[in-house]
FIVO-963327 format. One record per atom (N, C-alpha, C, O): residue in one letter; x, y, z. Coordinates in steps of 0.001 Angstrom, whole numbers, padded with zeros to 6 digits, always signed. Example, Ala and Ser with C-alpha at 12.3 -4.5 7.8 and 13.67 -1.06 7.14 Angstrom:
residues 2
a+013190-005690+007800a+012300-004500+007800a+013200-003300+007800a+014236-003319+008465s+012850-002250+007080s+013670-001060+007140s+012900+000030+007870s+013409+001138+008039
END
This chain:
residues 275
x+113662-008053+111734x+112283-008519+111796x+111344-007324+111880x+111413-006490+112783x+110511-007293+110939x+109310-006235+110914x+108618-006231+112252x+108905-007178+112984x+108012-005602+112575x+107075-004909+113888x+106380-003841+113663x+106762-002825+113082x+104787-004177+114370x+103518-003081+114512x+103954-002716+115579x+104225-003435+116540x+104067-001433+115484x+104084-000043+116584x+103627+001053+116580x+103558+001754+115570x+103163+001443+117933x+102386+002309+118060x+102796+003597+118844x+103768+003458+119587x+102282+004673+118802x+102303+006000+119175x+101221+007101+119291x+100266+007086+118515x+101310+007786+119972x+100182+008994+120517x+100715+010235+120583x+101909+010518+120682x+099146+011471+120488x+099605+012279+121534x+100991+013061+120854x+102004+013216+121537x+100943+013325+120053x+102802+013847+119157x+102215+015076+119219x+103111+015857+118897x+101251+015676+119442x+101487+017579+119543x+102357+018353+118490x+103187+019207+118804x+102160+018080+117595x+103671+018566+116977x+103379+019947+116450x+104026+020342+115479x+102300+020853+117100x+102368+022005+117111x+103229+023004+118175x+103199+024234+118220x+104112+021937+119131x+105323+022435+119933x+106273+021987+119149x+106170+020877+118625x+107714+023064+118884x+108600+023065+117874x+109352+021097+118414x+109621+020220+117594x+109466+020997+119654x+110376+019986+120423x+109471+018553+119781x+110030+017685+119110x+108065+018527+120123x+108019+017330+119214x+107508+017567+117844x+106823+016604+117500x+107563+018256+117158x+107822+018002+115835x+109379+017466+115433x+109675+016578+114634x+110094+018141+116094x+111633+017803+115931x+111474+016207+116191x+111962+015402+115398x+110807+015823+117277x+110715+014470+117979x+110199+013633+116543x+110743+012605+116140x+109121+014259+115925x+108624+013110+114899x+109693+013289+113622x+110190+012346+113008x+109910+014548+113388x+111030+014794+112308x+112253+013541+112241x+112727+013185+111162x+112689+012927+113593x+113445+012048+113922x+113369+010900+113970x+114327+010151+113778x+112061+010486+114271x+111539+009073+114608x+111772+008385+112719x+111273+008739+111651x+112904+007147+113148x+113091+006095+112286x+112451+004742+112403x+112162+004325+113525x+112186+003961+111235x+111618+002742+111601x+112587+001903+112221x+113625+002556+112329x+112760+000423+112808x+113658-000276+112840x+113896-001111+111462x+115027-001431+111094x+112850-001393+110822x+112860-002698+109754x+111757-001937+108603x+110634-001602+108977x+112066-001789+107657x+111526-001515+106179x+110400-001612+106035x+109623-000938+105359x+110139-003051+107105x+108699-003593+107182x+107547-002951+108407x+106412-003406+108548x+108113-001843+109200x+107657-001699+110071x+106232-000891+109835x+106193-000060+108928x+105143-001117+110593x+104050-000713+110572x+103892+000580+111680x+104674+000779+112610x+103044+001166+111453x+103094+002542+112517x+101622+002699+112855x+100795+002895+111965x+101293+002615+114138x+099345+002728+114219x+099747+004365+115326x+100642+004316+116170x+098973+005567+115106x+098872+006581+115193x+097567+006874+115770x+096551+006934+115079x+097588+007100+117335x+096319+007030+118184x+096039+008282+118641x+095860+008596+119818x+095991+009265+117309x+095562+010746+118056x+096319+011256+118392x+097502+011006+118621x+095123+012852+118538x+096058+013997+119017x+097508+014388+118411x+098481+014836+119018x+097348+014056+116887x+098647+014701+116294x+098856+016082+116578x+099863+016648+117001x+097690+016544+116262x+097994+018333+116307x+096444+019053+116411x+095414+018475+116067x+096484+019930+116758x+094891+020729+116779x+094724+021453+115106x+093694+021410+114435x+096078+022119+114682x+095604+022574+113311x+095909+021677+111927x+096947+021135+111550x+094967+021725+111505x+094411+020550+109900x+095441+021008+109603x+095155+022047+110198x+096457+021222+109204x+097854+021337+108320x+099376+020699+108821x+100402+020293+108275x+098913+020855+110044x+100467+020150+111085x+099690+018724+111343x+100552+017874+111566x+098272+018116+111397x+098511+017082+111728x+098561+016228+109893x+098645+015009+109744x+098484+017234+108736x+098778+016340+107661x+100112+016665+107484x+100669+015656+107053x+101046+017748+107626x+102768+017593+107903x+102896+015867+108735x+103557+014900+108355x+102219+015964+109647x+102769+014613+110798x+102911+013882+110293x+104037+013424+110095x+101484+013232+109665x+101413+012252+108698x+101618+012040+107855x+101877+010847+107696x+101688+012905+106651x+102713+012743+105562x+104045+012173+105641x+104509+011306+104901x+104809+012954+106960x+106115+012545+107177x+106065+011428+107602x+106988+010783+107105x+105245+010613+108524x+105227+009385+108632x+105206+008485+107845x+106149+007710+107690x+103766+008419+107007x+103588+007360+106192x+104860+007402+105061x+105000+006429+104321x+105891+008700+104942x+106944+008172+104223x+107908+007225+104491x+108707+006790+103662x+107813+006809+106006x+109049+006305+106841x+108481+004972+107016x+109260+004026+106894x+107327+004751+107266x+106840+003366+107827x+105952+002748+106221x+105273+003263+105333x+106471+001378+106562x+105312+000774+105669x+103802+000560+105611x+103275-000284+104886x+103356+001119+106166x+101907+001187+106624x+101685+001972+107959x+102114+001720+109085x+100711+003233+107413x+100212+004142+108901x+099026+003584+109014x+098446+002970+108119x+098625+003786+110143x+097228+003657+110239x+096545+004798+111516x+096882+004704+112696x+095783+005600+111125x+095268+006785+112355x+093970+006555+112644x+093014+006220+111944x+094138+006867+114160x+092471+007226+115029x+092477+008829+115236x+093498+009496+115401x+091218+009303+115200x+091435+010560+115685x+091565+010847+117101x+091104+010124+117984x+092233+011972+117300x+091749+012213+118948x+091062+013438+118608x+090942+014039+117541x+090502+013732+120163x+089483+014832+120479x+090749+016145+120002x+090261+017205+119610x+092036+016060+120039x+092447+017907+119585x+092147+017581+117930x+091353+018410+117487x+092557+016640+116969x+092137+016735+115932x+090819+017346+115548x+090584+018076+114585x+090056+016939+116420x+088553+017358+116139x+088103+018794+116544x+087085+019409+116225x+088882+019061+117134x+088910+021369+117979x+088474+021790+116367x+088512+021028+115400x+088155+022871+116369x+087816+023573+115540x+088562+025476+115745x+087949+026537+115630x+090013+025246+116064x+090122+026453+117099x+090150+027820+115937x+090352+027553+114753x+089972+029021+116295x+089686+030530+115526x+090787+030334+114667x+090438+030484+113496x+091884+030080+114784x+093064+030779+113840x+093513+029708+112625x+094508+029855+111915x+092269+028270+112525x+093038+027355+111925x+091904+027879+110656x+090742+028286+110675x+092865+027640+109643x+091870+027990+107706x+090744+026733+107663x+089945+026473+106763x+090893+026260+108544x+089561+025198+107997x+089017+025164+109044x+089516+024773+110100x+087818+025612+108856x+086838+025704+109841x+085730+024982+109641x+084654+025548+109444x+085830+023817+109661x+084771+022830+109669x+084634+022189+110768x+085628+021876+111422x+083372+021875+111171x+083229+021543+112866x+082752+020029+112332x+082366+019759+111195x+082866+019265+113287x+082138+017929+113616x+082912+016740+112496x+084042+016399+112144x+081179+016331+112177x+081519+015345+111604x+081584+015645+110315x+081396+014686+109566x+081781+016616+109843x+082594+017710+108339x+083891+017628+108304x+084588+017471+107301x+084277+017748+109556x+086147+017960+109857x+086296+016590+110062x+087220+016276+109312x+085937+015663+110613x+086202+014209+110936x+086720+013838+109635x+087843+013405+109377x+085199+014194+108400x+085354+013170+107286x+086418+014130+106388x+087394+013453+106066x+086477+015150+106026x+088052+016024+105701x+089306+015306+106398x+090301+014961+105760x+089165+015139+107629x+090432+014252+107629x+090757+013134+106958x+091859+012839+106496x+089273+012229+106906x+089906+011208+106698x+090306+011273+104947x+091070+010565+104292x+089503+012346+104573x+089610+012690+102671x+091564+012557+102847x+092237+011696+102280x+091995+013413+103569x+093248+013953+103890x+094317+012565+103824x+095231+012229+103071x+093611+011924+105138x+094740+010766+105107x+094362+009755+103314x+095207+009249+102576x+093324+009774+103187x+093549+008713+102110x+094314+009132+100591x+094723+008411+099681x+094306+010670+100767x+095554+011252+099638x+096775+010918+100037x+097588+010454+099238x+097213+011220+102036x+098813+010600+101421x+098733+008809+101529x+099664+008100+101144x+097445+008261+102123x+097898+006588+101778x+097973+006139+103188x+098666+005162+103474x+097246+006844+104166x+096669+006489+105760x+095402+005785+106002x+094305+006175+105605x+095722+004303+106950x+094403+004130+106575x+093323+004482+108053x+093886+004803+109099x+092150+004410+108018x+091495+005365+108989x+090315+004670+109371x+089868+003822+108598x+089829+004871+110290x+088524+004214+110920x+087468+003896+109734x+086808+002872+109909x+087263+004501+108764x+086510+004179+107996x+086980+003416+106810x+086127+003353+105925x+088065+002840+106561x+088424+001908+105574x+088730+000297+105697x+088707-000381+106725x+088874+000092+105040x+089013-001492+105332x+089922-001860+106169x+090924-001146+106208x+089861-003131+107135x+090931-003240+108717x+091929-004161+107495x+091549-005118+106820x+093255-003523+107495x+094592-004186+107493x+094818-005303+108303x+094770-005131+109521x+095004-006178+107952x+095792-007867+108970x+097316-007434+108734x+097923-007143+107703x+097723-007504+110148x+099270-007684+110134x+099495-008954+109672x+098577-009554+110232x+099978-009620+109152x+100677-010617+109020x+102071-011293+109721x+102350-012488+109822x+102850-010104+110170x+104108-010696+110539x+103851-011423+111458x+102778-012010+111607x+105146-011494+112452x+105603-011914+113399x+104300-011415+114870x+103829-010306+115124x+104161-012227+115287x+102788-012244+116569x+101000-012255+115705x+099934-012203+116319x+101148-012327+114374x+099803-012685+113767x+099494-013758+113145x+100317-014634+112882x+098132-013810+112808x+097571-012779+112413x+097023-012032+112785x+095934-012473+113151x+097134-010851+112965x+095988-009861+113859x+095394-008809+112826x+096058-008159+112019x+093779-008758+113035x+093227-007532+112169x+093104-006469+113196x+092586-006609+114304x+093754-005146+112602x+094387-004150+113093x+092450-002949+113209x+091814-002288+112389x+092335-003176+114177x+090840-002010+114592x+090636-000913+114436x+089751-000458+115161x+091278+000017+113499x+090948+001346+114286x+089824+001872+114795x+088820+001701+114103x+089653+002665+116146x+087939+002680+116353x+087544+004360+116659x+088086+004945+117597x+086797+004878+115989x+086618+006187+116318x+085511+006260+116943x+084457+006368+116316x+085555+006206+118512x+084139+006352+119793x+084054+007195+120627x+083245+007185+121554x+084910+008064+120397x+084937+009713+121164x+084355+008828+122877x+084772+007719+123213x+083225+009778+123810x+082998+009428+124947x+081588+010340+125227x+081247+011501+125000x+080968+009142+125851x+079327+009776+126563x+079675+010013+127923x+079580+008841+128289x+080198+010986+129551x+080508+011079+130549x+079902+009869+131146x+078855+009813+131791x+080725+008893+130832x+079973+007572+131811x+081217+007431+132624x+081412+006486+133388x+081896+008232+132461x+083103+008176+133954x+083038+009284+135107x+083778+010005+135777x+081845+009005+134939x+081450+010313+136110x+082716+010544+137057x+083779+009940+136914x+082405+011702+138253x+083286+011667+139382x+081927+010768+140615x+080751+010415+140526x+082864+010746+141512x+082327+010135+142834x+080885+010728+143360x+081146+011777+143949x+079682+010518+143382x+078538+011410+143746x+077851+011791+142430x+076667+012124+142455x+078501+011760+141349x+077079+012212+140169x+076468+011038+139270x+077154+010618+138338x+075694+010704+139419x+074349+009749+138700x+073914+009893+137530x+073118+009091+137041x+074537+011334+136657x+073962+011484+135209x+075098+012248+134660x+076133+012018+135285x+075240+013140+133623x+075984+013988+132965x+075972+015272+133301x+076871+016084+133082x+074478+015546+134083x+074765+016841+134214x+075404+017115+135576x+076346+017880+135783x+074804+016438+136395x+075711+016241+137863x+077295+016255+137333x+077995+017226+137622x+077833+015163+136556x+079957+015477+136437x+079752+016062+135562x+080680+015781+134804x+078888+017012+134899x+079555+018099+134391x+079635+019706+135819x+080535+020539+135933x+078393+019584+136611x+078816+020653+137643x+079785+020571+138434x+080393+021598+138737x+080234+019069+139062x+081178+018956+139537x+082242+019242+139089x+082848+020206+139556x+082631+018684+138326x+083920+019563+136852x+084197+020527+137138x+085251+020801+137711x+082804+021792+136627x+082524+023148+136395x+082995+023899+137992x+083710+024898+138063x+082474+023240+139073x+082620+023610+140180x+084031+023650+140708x+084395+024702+141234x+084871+022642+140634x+086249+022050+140510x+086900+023407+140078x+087392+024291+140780x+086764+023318+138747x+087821+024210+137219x+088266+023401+136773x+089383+023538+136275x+087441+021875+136733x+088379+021047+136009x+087589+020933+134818x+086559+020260+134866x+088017+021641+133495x+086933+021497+132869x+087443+021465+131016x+087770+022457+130365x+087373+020022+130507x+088053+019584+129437x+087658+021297+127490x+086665+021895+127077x+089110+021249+127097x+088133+022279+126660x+087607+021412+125219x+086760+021911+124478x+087856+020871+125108x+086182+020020+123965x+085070+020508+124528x+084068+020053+123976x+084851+021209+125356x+083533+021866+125960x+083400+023126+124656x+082371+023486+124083x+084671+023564+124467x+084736+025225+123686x+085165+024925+122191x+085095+025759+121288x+085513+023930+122081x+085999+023544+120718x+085368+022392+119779x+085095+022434+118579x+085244+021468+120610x+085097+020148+119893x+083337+020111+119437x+082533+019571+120196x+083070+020496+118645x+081528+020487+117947x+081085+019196+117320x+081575+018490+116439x+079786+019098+118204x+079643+017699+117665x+078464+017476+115942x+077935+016515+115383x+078551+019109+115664x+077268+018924+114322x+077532+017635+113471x+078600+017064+113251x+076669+017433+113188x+074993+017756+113402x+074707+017350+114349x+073762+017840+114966x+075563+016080+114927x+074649+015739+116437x+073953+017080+117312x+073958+018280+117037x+073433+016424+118333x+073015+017349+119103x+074059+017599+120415x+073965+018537+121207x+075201+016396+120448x+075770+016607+121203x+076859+015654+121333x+076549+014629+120725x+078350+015536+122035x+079148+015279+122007x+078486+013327+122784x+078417+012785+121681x+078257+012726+123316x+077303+011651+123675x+076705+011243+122799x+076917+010093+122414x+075728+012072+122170x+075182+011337+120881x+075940+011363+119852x+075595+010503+119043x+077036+012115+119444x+078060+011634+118399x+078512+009974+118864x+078432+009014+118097x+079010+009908+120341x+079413+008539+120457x+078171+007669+120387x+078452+006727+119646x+077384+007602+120665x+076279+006825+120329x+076307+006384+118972x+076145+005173+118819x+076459+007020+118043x+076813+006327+116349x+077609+005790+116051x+077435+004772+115381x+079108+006300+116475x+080379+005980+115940x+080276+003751+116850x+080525+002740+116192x+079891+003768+118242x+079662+002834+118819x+078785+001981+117789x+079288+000963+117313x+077414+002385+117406x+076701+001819+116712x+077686+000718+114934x+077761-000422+114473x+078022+001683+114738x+078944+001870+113666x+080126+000563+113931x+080248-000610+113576x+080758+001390+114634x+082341+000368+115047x+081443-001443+115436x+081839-002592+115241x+080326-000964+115951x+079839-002233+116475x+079219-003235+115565x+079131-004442+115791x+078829-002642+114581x+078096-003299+113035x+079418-003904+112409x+079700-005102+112373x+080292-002690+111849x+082092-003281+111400x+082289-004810+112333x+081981-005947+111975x+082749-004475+113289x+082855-005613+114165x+082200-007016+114342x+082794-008061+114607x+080805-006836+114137x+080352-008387+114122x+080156-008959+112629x+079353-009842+112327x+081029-008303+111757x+081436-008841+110479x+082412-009383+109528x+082595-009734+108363x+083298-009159+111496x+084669-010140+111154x+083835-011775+111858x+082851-012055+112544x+085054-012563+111108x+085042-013878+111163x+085189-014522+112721x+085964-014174+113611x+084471-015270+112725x+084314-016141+114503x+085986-016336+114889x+086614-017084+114140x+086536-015854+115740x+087602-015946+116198x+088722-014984+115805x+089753-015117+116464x+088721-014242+115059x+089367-013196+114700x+090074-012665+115417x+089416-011870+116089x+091967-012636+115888x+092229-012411+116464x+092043-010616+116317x+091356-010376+115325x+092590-009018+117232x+092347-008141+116790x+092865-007408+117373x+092831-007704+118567x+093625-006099+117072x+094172-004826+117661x+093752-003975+117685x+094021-003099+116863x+092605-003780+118960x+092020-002450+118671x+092590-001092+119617x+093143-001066+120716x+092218-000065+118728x+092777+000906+118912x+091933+002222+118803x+091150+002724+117997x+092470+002519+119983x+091199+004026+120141x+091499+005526+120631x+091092+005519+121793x+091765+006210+120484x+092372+007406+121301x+091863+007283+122690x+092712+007484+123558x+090883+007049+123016x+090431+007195+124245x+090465+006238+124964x+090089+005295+124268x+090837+005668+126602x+090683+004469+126899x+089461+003680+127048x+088343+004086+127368x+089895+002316+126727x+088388+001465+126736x+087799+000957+128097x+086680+000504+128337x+088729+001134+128804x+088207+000953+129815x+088441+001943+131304x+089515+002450+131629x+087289+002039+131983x+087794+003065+132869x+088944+002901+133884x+089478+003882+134403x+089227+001919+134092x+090659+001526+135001x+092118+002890+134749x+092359+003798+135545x+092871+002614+133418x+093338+004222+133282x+093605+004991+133773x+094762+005373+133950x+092225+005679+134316x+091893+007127+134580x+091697+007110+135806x+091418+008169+136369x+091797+005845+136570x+091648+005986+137923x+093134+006597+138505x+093170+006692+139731x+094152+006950+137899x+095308+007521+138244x+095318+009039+137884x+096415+009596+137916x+094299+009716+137571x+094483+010882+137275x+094311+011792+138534x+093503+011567+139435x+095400+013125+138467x+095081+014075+139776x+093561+014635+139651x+092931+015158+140571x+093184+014459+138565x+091840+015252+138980x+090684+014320+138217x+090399+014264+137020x+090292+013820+139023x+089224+012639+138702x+088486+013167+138227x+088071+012420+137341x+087768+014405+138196x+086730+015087+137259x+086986+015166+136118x+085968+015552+135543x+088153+014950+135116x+088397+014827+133916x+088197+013777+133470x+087981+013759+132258x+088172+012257+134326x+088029+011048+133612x+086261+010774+132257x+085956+009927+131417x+085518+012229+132876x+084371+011723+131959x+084686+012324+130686x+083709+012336+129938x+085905+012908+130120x+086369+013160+128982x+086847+012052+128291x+087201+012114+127114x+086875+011001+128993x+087672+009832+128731x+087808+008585+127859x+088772+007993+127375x+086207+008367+127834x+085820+007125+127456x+084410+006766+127819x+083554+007501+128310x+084340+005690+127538x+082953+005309+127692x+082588+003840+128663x+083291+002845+128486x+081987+003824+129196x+081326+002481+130206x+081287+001168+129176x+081593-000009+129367x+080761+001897+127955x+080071+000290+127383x+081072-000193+126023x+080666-000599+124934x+082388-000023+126434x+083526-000736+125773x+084225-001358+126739x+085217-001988+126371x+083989-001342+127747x+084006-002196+129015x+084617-003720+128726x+085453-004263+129449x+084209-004126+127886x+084518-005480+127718x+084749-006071+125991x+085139-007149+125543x+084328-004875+125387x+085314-005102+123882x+086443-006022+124212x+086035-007145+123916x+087709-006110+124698x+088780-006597+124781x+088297-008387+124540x+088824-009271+123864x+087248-008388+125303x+086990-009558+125390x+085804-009754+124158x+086305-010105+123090x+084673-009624+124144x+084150-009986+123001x+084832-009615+121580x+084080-009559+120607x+085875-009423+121445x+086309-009110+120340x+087641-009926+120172x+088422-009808+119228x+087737-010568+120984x+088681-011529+120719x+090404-010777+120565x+091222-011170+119734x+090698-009486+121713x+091730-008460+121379x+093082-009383+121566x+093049-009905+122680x+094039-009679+120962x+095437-009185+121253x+096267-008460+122030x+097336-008710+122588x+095756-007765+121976x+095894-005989+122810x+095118-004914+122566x+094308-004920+121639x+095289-003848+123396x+094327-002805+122872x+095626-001466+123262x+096533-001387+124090x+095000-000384+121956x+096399+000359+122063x+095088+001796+122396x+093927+001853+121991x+095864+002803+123269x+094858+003808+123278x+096179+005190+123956x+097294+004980+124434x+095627+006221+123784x+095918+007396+124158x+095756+008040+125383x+095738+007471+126475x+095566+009980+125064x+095063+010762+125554x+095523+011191+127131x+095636+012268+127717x+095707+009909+127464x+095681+010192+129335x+097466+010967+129777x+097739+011315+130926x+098345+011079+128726x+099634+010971+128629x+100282+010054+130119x+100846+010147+131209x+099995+009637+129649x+100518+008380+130858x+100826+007444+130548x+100117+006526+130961x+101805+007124+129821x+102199+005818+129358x+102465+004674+129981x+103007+004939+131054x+102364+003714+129848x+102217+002541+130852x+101326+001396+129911x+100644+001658+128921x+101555+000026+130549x+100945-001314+129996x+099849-002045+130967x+100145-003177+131351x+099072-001694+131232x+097865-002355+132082x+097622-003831+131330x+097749-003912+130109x+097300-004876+132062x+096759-005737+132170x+095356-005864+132924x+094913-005569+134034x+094833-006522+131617x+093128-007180+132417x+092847-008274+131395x+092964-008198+130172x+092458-009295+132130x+091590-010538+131578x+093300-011353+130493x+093111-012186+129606x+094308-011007+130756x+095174-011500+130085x+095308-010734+129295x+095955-011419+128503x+095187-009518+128694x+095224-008175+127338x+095904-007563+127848x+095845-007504+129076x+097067-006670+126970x+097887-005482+127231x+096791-004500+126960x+095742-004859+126426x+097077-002972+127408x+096027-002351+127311x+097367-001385+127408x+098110-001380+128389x+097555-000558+126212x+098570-000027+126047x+098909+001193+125982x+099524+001585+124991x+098674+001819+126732x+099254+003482+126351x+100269+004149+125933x+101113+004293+126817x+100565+004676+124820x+101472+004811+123561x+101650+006483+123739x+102659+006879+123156x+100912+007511+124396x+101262+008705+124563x+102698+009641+124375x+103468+009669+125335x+102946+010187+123483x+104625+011235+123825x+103906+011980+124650x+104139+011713+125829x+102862+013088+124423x+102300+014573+125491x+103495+015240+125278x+104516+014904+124679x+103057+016654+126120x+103448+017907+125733x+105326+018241+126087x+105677+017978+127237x+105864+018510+125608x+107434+019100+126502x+107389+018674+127846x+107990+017758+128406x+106464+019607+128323x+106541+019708+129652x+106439+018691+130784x+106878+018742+131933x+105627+017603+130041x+105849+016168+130840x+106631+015350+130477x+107028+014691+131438x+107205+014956+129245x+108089+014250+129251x+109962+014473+129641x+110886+013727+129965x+109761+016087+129349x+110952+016643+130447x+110943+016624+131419x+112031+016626+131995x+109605+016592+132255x+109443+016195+133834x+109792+014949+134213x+110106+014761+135389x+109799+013752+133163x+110256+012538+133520x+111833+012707+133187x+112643+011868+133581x+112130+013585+132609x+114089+013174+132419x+114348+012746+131153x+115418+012186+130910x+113699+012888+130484x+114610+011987+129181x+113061+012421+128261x+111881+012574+128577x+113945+012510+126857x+113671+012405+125853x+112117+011417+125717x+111946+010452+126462x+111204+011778+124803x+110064+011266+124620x+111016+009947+123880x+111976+009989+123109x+110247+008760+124519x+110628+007142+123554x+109980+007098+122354x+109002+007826+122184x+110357+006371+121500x+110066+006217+120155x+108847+005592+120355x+108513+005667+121537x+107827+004835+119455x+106927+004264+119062x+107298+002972+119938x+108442+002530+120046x+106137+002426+120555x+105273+000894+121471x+105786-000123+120306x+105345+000024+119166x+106600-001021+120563x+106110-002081+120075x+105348-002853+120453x+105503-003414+121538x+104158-003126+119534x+102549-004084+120041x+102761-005518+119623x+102396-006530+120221x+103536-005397+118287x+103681-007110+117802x+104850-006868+116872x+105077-005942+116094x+105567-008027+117190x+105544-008997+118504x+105218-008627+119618x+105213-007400+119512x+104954-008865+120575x+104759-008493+122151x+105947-008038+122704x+106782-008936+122593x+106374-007130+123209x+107572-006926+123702x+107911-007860+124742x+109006-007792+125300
END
């Protein structure tokens, strides 16, 4: 039986998970693969990733994460913002990936119909820490800390004026897409970042959660009529529940944490069927 599954977070600029994706098999011919970021920081290993994927699965589908979007010194393409965003997505639609900006795929199999979301909404610091009232307050706290995300040094938001007002569009955007599906539409959305701040309330250093996400997807799950929602970034894998929704974190992360748990990074989430 075919199955949509999902995965994060593959780094595969460490030799161990590239080997990890080099390996990853489908179960069924029919299997679908949704890809929630953070393949790689340099434009060439995260189209190795994906190439090799979309050969294995019957349908990829990618969100970006914030390392896709780095712009770091040593990579040949040095395009910042929303230049490098739309180069990616030029990228995925040569090998046959489909991407926040193309038409939403319906799974059909087994647990649908579900139209598959991808959502590219980066984050405005609305996850402050404890005590700050605006952005610039959890950004000193951060700064003060050393807890301090480096999308500060990399991630360029041109032309915006700033990493907030990039999400301010992509929201605008995802939110127009969205009220142009059909009244009841069941839906899998999917975001690198979590949609809701719950998540991040497990992190050792709470000053990172305003890298996170945003306040006012808060309740997507629900006006959108979700299935589930699949998301990244936090490497913390785990299945939260709210309002009756899986809320799914699909993360591999770096060597170093998933050898800290003992075992081998797991293959790809199955989302549907429901496990």
């Amino acid at each position: 039986m075919s199955g949509l599954y999902a995965i994060s977070d593959l780094h595969v600029g460490f030799d161990d998970n590239r080997a990890f994706v080099e390996g990853l098999r489908p179960d069924d011919e029919g299997d679908w693969l949704v890809v929630a970021g953070d393949v790689a920081e340099q434009f060439a290993e995260v189209e190795w990733a994906l190439g090799t994927l979309v050969r294995k699965y019957a349908k990829v589908i990618w969100v970006p994460g914030n390392h896709e979007l780095w712009t770091p010194k040593d990579d040949p393409v040095q395009l910042r913002g929303e230049n490098r965003y739309r180069r990616l997505v030029d990228m995925c639609r040569g090998l046959g990936v489909l991407t926040p900006e193309d038409p939403y795929a319906v799974w059909e199999g087994a647990g649908g119909p579900v139209t598959v979301v991808p959502l590219f909404l980066l984050y405005d610091y609305t996850f402050r820490p404890e005590g700050a009232t605006n952005k610039q307050e959890a950004l000193e706290i951060a700064y003060k800390a050393g807890v301090v995300c480096t999308d500060e040094m990399l991630l360029h938001p041109d032309p915006y004026p700033s990493r907030d007002a990039w999400c301010d569009i992509r929201i605008a955007e995802s939110e127009r897409r969205l009220a142009e599906l059909e009244p009841g539409t069941r839906t899998l959305l999917v975001n690198h970042f979590p949609m809701t701040r719950e998540p991040t309330d497990v992190l050792w250093y709470p000053e990172f959660a305003q890298w996170c996400g945003t306040e006012r997807t808060a309740d997507w799950h629900l006006k959108y009529n979700a299935a589930a929602v699949v998301y990244g970034h936090l490497h913390i894998p785990r299945t939260i529940w709210s309002d009756d929704v899986p809320f799914v974190e699909v993360s591999v992360g770096y060597p170093r944490e998933w050898r800290k748990r003992g075992e081998a990074p797991k293959g790809p989430r199955r989302i549907l069927p429901p496990e």
